[in-house]
N, C-alpha and C positions, 0 to 999 in steps of 0.2 A: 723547064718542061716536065721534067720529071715531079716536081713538085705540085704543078698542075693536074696532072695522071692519077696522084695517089688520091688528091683532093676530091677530083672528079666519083673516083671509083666509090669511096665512102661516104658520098653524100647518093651516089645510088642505093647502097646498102640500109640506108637511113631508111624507114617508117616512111611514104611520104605526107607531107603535111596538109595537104586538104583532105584526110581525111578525118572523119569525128574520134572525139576522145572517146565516146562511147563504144568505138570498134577496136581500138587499141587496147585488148586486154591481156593484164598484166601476167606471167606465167606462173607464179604458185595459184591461181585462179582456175587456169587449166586443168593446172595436177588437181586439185582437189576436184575437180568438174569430172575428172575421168576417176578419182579413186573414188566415189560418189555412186556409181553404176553397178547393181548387186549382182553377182554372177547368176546366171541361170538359175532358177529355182530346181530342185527333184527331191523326191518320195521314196526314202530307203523301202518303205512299207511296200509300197508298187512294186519298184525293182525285185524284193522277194518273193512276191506273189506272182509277175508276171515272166521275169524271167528267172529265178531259181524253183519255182516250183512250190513253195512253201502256201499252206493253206492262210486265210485272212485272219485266223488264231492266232496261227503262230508267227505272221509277220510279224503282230502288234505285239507280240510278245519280243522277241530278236530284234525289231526293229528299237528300243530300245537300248541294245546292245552295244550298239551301234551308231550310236548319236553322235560321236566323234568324227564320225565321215564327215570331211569338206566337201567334195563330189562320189561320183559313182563311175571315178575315172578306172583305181584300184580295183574294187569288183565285179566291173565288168569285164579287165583285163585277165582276173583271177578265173574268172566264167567261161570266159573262151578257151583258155587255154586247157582243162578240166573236160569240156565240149569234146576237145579239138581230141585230147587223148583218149576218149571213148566213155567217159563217165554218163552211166544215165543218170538222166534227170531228178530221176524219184533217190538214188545215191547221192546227188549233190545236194539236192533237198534234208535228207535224213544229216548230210555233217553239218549243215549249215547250221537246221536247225540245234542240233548239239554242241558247236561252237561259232557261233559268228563270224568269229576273228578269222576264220581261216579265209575270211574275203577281202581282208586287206592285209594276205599272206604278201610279198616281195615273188613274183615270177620268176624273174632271171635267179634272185638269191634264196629263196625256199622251196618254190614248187618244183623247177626243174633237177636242183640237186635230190630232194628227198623221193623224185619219180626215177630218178637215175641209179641211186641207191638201192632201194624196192623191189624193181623190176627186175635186178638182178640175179635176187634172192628166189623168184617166181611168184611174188605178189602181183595180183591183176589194178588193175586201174580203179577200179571201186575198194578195193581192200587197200591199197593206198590212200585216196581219201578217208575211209576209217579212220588209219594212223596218223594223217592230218590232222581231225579232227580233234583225238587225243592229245600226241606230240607234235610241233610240227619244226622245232628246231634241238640241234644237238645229234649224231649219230644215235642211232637207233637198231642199225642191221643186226649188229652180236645180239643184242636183248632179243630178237623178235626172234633171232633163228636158234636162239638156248632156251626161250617158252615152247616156239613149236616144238621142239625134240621134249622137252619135260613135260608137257602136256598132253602133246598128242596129236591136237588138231588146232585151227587158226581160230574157232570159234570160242574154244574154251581161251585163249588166249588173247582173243577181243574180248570176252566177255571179264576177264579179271581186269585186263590195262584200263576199261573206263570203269573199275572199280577205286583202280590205285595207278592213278598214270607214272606214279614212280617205275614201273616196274619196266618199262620202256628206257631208262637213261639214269638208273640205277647202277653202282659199280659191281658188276659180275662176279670179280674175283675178292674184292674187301668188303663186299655186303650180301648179297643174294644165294650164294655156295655155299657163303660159311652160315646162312640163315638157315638153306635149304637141310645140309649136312646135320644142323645140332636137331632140326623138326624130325628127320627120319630117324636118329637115334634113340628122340621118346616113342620113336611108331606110329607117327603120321607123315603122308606122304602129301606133296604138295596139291593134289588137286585136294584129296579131303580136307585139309585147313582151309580151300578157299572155300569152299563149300560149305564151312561151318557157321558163316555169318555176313554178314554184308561189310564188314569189316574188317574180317577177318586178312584179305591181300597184304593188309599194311606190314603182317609177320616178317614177309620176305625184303621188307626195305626199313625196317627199324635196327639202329644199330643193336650189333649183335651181344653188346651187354645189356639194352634194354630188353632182349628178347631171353635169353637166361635169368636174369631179374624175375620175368613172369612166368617164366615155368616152375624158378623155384617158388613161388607164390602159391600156383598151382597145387603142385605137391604137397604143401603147408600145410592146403585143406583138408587133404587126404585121397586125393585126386590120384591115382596111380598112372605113372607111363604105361602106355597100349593100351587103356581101356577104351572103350567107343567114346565116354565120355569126357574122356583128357583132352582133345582138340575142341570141342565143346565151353571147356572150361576155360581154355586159353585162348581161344578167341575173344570171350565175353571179358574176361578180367584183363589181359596185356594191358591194356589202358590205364590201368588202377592205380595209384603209386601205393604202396606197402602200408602206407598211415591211411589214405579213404580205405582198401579193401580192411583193414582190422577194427578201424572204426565201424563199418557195416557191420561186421562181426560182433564186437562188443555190445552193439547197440540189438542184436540179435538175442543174445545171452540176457540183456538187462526186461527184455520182452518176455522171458520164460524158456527159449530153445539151450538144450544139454548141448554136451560136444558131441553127442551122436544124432542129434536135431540137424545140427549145421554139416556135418560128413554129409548126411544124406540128402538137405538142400542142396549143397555142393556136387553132387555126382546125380542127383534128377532136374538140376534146373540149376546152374551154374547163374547163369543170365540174371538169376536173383537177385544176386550181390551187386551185380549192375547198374541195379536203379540205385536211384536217390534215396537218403536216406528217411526223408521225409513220405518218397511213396509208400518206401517199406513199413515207418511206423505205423501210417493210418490204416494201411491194408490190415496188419497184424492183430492191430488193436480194433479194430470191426469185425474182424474174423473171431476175435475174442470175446470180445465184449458182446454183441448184437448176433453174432451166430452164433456163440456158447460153443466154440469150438478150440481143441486143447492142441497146443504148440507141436507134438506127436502125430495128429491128426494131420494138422497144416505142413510140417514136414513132410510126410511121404507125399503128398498131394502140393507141392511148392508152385505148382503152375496158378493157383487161388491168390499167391500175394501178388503175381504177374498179371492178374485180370484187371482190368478200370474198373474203380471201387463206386465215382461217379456213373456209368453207364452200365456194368451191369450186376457187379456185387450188390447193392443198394435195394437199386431198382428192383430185382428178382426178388429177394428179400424180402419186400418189404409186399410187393405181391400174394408172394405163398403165405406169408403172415395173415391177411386180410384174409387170403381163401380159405385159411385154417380157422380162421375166426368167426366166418360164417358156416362152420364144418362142411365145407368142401373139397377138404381134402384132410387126410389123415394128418394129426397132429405131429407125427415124426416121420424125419425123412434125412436123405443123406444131403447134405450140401451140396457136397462136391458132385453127384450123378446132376444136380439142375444149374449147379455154375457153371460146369463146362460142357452143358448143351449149346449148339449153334442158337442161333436168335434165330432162325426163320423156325427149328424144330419147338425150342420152349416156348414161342408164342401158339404154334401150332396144340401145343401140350399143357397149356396152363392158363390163356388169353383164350382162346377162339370158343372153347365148350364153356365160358363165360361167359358172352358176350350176353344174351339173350337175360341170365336169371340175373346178372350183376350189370346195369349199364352203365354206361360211363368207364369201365374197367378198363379195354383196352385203350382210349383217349389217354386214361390218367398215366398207365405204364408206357404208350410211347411219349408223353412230355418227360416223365423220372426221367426216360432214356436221356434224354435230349439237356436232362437239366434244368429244367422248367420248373417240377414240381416235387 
């Protein structure tokens, strides 16, 4: 009987048999049938524009950033929550567009600790996304609250961290103090070194043998601690290793400049030594060659090797040349007073009272500009 039972039961369970082979289908047929179904379509680009506020610029811009999204499960959760905490619109807008990433930030494991954190401090809810935007993992509190006290205010201290987001999660006591400490010794104080260059932030998180390596660099030159143009100096050159800044050097001296040429490129125009050594040559040797001007002259005046020899060394040149040539203008003149005129003034002063007796003049000198001709 029992035997009967079990038989009965499993010939129920069976497929039954009048039905077609054509409706019995097989189950890897299935899976594949249903892994075969593409998820929902969506437009990172839309979602920025419609609901973070970003203009149709700058989605297409971020929305490359971004390509990695599978859905818009992640930031849209990141969205509300940001909403929910009082962030405006046009604030979530402005981090977005300066880091993407913070929209497929973790909730639970970034945003609400680093709001927990923050808040504590008295940073508001927008000035947290800032710091988002910046850092958005790693303790942060000590850094934020030893900038505001050495700076001042929150602004100058947003304004360096997206200079140098080091300076956020940086080691206070084995890199930043003892940076800070050896900068005020030479007599510059940290807001002036940030201030010296757009480069300048990375002083405070370079270790602090590379950071004495460039000051005595500095000094090399002849560069004296506490002059206005000491933090000048060393903002432009820390970068340098000792073999590029003496190379510039040498390659200055082989050009015609004494050692009292290069002191005082060094203390009016540090930033010289900066460039390439390729830009330096051509500048020098144009200035030389083509504007008959002596290595003495070009020193006190250093900001001429820093001008674009393509756009406007050349160009103007080659200008006053022609107008002197048709004596319309006196055959000597100082360089430097028409190189380092703005371009709307020298057109106004050497182009316009042209135009009519010389035509074609002003076409010809905005293509030079342009590199045309």
């Amino acid at each position: 009987m029992i035997r009967h039972l079990r038989t009965r039961v499993l010939s129920l369970l069976r497929f039954p048999s009048h039905l077609p082979a054509a409706h019995l289908v097989p189950l890897p047929s299935l899976l594949s049938t249903t892994a075969s179904i593409s998820p929902e379509p969506f437009s990172v680009k839309d979602f920025l524009v419609t609901d973070c506020g970003l203009t149709p610029e700058q989605a297409l811009t971020t929305s490359k950033r971004l390509s990695y999204l599978k859905s818009l499960s992640m930031p849209a959760d990141t969205l509300a929550f940001l909403s929910a905490r009082g962030v405006p619109r046009s604030d979530i807008a402005a981090a977005v567009a300066a880091d993407p990433r913070i929209l497929s930030a973790s909730v639970e494991r970034t945003l609400v600790p680093r709001f927990a954190e923050l808040t504590e401090i008295g940073l508001s809810p927008s000035q947290i996304v800032d710091i988002l935007s910046i850092r958005r993992t790693g303790s942060v509190r000590g850094n934020i609250l030893f900038w505001l006290q050495t700076l001042g205010t929150y602004h100058k201290m947003l304004r360096f961290a997206k200079l140098n987001s080091n300076l956020l999660n940086a080691n206070l006591d084995k890199v930043i103090k003892p940076n800070l400490s050896t900068l005020h010794d030479c007599g510059v104080s940290a807001c002036e070194i940030a201030g010296a260059s757009l480069y300048s932030t990375r002083l405070f998180t370079v270790k602090h043998e590379v950071l004495l390596g460039a000051i005595a660099r500095v000094e090399e030159l002849g560069v004296e601690r506490g002059s206005s143009m000491f933090r000048r100096a060393l903002a432009a050159l820390f970068f340098l290793s000792k073999d590029v800044l003496d190379g510039k050097i040498q390659l200055l001296r082989k050009l015609g400049f004494s050692q009292d040429d290069l002191l005082m490129i060094a203390n009016k125009a540090p930033h010289v030594l900066a460039l390439s050594e390729k830009k330096i040559q051509q500048a020098v040797e144009f200035l030389m060659r083509d504007a008959c001007l002596q290595a003495p002259y070009i020193a006190q005046r250093p900001a001429l090797i820093m001008y674009s020899l393509e756009k406007r060394l050349m160009p103007r040149h080659s200008l006053l040349m022609v107008l002197r040539q048709k004596g319309l203008l006196p055959m000597e003149g100082d360089f430097y007073t028409t190189a380092s005129l703005a371009e709307k003034k020298f057109v106004q002063k050497f182009v316009d009272p042209y135009k009519i007796s010389f035509p074609g003049l002003a076409d010809d000198y905005a293509a030079a500009c342009l590199g045309k001709a």
